[in-house]
N, C-alpha and C positions, 0 to 999 in steps of 0.2 A: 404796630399792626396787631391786631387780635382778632380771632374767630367771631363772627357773628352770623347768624342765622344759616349756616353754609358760607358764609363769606369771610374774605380777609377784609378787614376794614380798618379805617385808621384812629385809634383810643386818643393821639393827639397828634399835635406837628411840633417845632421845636422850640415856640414860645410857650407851651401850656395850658393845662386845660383852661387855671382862670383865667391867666391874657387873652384868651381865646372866647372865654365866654363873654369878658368886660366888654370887647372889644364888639360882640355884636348888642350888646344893650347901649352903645355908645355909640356906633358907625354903623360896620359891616363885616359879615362874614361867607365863606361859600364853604355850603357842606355836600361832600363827595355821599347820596344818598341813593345810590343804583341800587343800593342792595333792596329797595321795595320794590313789592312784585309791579309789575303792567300786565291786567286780563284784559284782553280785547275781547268786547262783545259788537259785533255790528248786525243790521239786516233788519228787517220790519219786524221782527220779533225780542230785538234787544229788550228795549224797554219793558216790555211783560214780564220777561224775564228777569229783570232787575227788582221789578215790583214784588215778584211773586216769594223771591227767595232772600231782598234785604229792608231793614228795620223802618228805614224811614222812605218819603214819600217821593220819590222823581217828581210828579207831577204838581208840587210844590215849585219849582223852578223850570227850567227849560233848557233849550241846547246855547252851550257860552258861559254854563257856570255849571260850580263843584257841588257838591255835598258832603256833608259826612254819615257814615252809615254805622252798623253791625251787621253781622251776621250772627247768626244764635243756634246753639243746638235746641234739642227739643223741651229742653230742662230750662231754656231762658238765659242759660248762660251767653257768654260774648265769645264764641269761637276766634273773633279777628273782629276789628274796627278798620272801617275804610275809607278813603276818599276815594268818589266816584266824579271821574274827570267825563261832562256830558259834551263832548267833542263837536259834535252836527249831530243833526236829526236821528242820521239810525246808526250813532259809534261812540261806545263810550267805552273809556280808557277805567278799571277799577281797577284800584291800588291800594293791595294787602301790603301786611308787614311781611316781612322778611322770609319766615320759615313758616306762612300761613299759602303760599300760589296756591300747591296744589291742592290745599281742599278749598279755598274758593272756586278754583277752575272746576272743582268737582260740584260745585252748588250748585254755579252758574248754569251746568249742563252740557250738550254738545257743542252748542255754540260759541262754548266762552276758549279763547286761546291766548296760551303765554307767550306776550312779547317780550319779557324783559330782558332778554338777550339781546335785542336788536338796537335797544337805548340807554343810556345811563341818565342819569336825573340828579341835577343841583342845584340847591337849595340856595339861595343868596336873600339873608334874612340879615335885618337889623334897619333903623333910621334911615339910614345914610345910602342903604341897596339900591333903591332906585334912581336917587341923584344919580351916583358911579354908574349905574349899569346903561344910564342913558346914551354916552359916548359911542359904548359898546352894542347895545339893542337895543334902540332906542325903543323900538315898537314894543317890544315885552315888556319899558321899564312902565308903564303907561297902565300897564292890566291894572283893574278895580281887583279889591280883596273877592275870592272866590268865583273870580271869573278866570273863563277858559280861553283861550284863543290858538291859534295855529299862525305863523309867524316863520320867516325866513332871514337864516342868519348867513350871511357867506355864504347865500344858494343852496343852502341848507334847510330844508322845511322842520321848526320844533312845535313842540306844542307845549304851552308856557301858563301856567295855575297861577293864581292870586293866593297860593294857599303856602303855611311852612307847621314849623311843631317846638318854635323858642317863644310865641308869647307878642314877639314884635313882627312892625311889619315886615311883608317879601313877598316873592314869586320861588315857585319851583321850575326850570327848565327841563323837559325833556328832549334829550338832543340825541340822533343816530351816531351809537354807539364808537362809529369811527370818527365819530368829528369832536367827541366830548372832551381830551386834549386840548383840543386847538381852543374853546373854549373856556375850559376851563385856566388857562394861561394866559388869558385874553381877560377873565375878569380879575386876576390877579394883578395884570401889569394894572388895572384901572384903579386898584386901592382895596379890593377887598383881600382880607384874612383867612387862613386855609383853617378851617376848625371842626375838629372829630369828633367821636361817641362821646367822649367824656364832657367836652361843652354840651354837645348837646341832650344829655340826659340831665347834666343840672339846670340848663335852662327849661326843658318844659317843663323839672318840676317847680322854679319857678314860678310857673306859669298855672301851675297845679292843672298842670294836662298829663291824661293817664297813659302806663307805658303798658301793652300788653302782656302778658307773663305776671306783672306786678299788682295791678290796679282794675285790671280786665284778663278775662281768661274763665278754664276750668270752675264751674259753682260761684261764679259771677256774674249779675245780671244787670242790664243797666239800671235800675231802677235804685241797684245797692251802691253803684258806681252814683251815682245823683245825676245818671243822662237819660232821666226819660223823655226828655226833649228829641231823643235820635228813635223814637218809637212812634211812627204814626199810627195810634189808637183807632182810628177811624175806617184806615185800612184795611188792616189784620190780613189773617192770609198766610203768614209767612212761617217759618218754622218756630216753634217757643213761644209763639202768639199765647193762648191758653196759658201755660205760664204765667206769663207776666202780667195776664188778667189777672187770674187769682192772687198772684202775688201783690198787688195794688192794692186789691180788696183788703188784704191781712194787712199789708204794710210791712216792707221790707222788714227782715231781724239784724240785720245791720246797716251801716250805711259808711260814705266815706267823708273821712274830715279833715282840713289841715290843722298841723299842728307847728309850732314853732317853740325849741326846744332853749332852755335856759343854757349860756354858755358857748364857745364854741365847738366843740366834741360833736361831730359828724353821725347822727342815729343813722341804723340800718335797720333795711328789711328785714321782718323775722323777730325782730322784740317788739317784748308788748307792752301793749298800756296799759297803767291801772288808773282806777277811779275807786275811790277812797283804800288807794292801796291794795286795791285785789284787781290780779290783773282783769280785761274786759275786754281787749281784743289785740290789734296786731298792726305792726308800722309793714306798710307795702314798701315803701320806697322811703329813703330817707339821704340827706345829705347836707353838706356845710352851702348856705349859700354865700357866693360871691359878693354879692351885692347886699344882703341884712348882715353881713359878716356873724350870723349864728346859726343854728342847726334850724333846719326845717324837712320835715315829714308829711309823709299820707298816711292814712290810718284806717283800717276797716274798725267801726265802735257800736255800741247801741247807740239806738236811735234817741236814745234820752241823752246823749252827750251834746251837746250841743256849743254853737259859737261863744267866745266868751268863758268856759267852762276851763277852770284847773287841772290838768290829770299829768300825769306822768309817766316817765319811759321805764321801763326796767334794761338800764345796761349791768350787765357781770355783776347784777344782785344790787346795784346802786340805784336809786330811786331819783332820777334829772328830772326835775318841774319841765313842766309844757303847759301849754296854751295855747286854746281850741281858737284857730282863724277863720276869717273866710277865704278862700281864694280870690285871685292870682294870689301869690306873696310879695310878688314885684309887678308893678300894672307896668303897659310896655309905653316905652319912648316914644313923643309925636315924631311921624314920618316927616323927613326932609322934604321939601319941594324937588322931584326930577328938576 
């Protein structure tokens, strides 16, 4: 168990992080992921409200499926990346990371109130999730990717996402907080594997999905992140708007790229790349993957670096070859038939 955003959460179980990761790119896994926040906004003013203060567009979808968003300071930066769970017509569920509630609850305004004490949330991602999980719920194993639904387990009412953050398919379950035990023992005895932080931070990278703190955050904006797909342009409105005009117009001064590093030797956050040998920017996230059995990184670089491109890491003065990918690094496994 280790610290995480205010929480104790679990870094693995007693197979490992890689048995733990193999095992959701091959079957299935269930991850204990209460620690994201749940704001509840309801009432005939939700939705304005959601418009007015995150990146992309509600009005693009409708009630029964997710999103994914930002919120931004007024610099453009990415405060917090979120999935907004659109519940019914005037309730939707948004879900910050971990040590981000209270200032989305402060974005959102008077309306917006933290439930995450009242639910825990797990993640049951991998191939094989929704075959297994049919036994057990069947109604949730059935959601489409990015759809929402409300669903009763053991007379338990959850509310159950098509969404997860390893690459493959899944659902996320939210369950009142006293029944998520029972649950979660429930999808164990059916075949799934108990798997922590540490699988899941090498699977979404992965999946070269970004982790806040790392990849998003502080003098980060999506456009350097390469997500200005979660910016609806047409909208504007929102905070950091102006920004991220201008910055379009100039053309971001970095951007992000993967990288796959020669060797097994695990890169880390914090060294840099160089390009013809002088450094040029910085690995966010780095780590051994499981599955290429070699090193694989994110990278903030100029914009002239590009897929294809040779550059390398600077470890402890050592110069380790790399090469510029596209992402995913590992595309995900076809879903089992429920």
């Amino acid at each position: 168990m280790v610290p995480f955003g205010g929480w104790d959460m679990p870094l693995s179980y007693p197979a490992g992080t890689l048995a733990e990761h193999r095992a959701c790119r091959t079957a299935a896994v269930v991850f204990d992921v209460s620690h994201l926040g749940t704001v509840r906004v309801e009432g005939p003013g939700a939705f304005d409200a959601l418009q007015v203060a995150l990146t992309n567009d509600l009005a693009k979808i409708g009630p029964g499926r997710a999103q994914y968003t930002h919120l931004l300071g007024a610099d453009g930066s990415v405060l917090d990346d979120i999935i907004v769970w659109w519940v019914d017509d005037e309730r939707f569920d948004v879900m910050p990371n971990a040590s981000n509630t209270d200032r989305v609850v402060g974005a959102l305004g008077a309306g917006a109130v933290d439930v995450t004490a009242e639910r825990a949330v797990l993640a049951l991602q991998g191939p094989a999730a929704r075959r297994l999980l049919t036994p057990v719920f069947p109604d949730a194993a059935t959601i489409g990717r990015f759809r929402v639904e409300r669903h009763r387990w053991r007379d338990v009412e959850c509310v159950v996402a098509g969404t997860g953050y390893t690459g493959e398919d899944g659902l996320e379950i939210a369950v009142p907080a006293g029944d998520a035990a029972a649950l979660w023992e429930a999808v164990l005895a059916a075949g799934f594997e108990p798997a922590g932080l540490g699988a899941r931070d090498t699977l979404r990278l992965e999946a070269g999905l970004p982790l806040h703190g790392h990849e998003l955050g502080e003098g980060i904006t999506p456009l350097q992140a390469g997500l200005g797909w979660v910016v609806a342009w047409d909208k504007g409105g929102f905070p950091g708007f102006e920004a991220l005009v201008a910055e379009r117009e100039q053309g971001p001064s970095r951007v992000l790229r993967a990288l796959v590093v020669e060797g097994r030797r695990p890169p880390r956050a914090g060294q840099a790349v160089l390009v013809d040998g002088e450094p040029a920017g910085e690995l966010t996230s780095g780590n051994f993957s499981p599955i290429l059995e070699q090193g694989i990184a994110l990278a903030f670089v100029p914009p002239i670096v590009e897929v294809g491109d040779e550059v390398a890491i600077d470890v402890r003065g050592s110069a380790v070859p790399a090469r510029v990918v596209a992402a995913p690094f590992v595309a995900p496994t076809p879903a089992e038939t429920p």
